[in-house]
Structures are given as C-alpha cells and as structure tokens.
C-alpha positions in Angstrom: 0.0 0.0 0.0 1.4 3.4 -0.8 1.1 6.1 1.9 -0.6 9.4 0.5 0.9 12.9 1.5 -2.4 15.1 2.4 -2.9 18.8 2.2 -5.5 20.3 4.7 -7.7 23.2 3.0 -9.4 25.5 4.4 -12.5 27.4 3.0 -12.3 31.3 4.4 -13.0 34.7 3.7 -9.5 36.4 4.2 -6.8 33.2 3.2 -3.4 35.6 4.5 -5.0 36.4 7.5 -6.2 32.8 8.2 -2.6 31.3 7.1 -0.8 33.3 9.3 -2.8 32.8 12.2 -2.1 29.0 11.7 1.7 29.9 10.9 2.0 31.2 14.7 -0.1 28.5 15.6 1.8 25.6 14.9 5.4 27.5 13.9 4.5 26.8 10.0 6.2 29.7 8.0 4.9 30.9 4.0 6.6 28.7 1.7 8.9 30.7 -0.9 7.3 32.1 -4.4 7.3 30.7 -7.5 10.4 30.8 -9.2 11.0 34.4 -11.2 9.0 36.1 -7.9 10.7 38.7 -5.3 7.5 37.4 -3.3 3.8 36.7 -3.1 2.5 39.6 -3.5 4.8 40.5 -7.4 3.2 36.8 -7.9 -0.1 37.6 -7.1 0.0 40.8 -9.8 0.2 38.8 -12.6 -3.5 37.2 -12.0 -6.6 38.9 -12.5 -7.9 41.4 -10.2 -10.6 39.0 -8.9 -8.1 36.3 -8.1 -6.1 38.4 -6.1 -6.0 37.3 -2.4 -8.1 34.5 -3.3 -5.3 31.7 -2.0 -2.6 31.3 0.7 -0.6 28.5 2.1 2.4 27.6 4.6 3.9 24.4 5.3 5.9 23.0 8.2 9.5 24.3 7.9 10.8 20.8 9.2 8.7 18.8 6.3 6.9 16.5 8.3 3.5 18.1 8.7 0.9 18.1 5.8 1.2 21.9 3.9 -2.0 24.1 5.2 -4.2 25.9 2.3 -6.6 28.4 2.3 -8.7 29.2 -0.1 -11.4 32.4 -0.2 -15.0 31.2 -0.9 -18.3 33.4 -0.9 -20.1 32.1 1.8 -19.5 32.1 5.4 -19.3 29.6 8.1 -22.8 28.6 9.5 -21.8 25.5 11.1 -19.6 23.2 13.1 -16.7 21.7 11.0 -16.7 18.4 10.5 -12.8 18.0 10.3 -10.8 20.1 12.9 -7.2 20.3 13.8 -5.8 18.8 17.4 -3.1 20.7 18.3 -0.9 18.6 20.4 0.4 20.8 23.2 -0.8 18.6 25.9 0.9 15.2 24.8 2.0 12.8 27.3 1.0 15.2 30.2 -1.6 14.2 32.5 -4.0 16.2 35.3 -3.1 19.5 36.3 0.0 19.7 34.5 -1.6 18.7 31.0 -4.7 21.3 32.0 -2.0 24.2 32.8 -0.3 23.4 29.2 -3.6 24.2 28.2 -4.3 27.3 29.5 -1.0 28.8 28.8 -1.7 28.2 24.7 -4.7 29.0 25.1 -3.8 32.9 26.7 -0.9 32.9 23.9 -3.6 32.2 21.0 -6.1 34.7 22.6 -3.2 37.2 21.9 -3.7 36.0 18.1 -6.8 36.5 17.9 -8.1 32.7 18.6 -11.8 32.5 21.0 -12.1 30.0 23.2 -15.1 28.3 23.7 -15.2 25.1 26.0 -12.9 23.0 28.4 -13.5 19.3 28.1 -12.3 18.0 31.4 -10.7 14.3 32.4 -13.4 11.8 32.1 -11.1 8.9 33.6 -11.3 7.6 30.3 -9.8 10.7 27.7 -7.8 13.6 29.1 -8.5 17.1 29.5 -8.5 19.1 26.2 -9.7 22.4 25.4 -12.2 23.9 22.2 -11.3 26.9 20.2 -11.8 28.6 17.4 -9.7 30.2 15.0 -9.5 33.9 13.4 -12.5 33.0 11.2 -14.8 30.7 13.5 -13.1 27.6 12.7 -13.3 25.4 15.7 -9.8 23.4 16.8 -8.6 21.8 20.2 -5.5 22.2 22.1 -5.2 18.7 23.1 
C-alpha cells in the first residue's frame, strides 16, 4: 500500500490572514514564491484582479506536517466543521500539569486573535482538552 501525502484546506473569507494565524499556531512559515517572484505579492499581480488574495498557504519548515491551504470562498461559516485540527500541546502530560499546558496556549492564542469556547475536562477515560476557534470561527482543540 502506498502512503498518501495530504494537504488540509481551508474554506475562508481572508486566506493571508487565516494562514498566518495558523503559521503562529503551529510554527509553520509561507513557503517561498514561485520561481522568477521577489514574493507573493509580485506573484499575485500577474492574475486577474478578482483572483487576487483568493489563496494562501504555509507548510511545516521541518517537512513533516501536511502543507496548510486556504482558499477564499463566498459564503460564510454557519456550522460546526466536521474536520478540525488537534493541536498537540498537551501530549503525554496528565491532570493538572496537562490542563495548565492548556491554559497557557490558550492565553498565547487569545493574543492572536483565537476564542475560546469550552474545556473538556478528564473523564477517567480521555484527558482534559480544550475547544477553540480560530480567526474566522473555525473550531480546533489544544489537546
């Protein structure tokens, strides 16, 4: 069986500001222009008007997480996703420790612009982990 490489997309009404959000997120940085490009935006002039600002991406520097793209659509977000990011800042941590991890991303994102919306504490069975959303209502958990 081969193993497929995946890109996450993300429908949104501003793509930059949405990307770089994520960037400071998860310390993803905006991958280089296309060849012949100074940068994005000397790229971005060379497609019509209406395309401009339409699209936006950034990958993990290190390679091993999936490249992040963001793509402007009319219409606005009226439900819960279906598919949402875990960010792992909790991993192996347990109780109070895991639950202050928490907190303190969840103060940092604030600063970015993230909401938060709900802790889901211990069960006994799953660990704590907390519900956000992002800078466009895009829920996402620090877990």
């Amino acid at each position: 069986m081969t193993v497929r490489q995946v890109q996450i997309t993300f429908d949104c009404a501003d793509p930059k500001k949405v990307a770089l959000f994520w960037c400071e997120v998860l310390g993803y940085v905006v991958p280089p222009p296309p060849p012949g490009f100074a940068d994005w935006d000397a790229f971005e002039q060379t497609l019509p008007p209406e395309a401009h600002g339409s699209a936006f991406a950034c990958v993990d520097p290190t390679g091993a997480g999936p490249r992040l793209f963001f793509q402007r659509v009319p219409e606005g977000k009226t439900v819960k996703n279906r598919v949402h990011l875990d960010v792992r800042v909790g991993a192996g941590m347990v109780g109070a420790e895991r639950l202050a991890a928490l907190e303190d991303e969840c103060a940092r994102l604030e600063q970015l612009g993230a909401t938060r919306l709900y802790l889901q504490e211990a069960d006994g069975v799953n660990e704590s982990c907390l519900t956000m959303q992002d800078v466009e209502g895009n829920e996402f958990c620090l877990d």
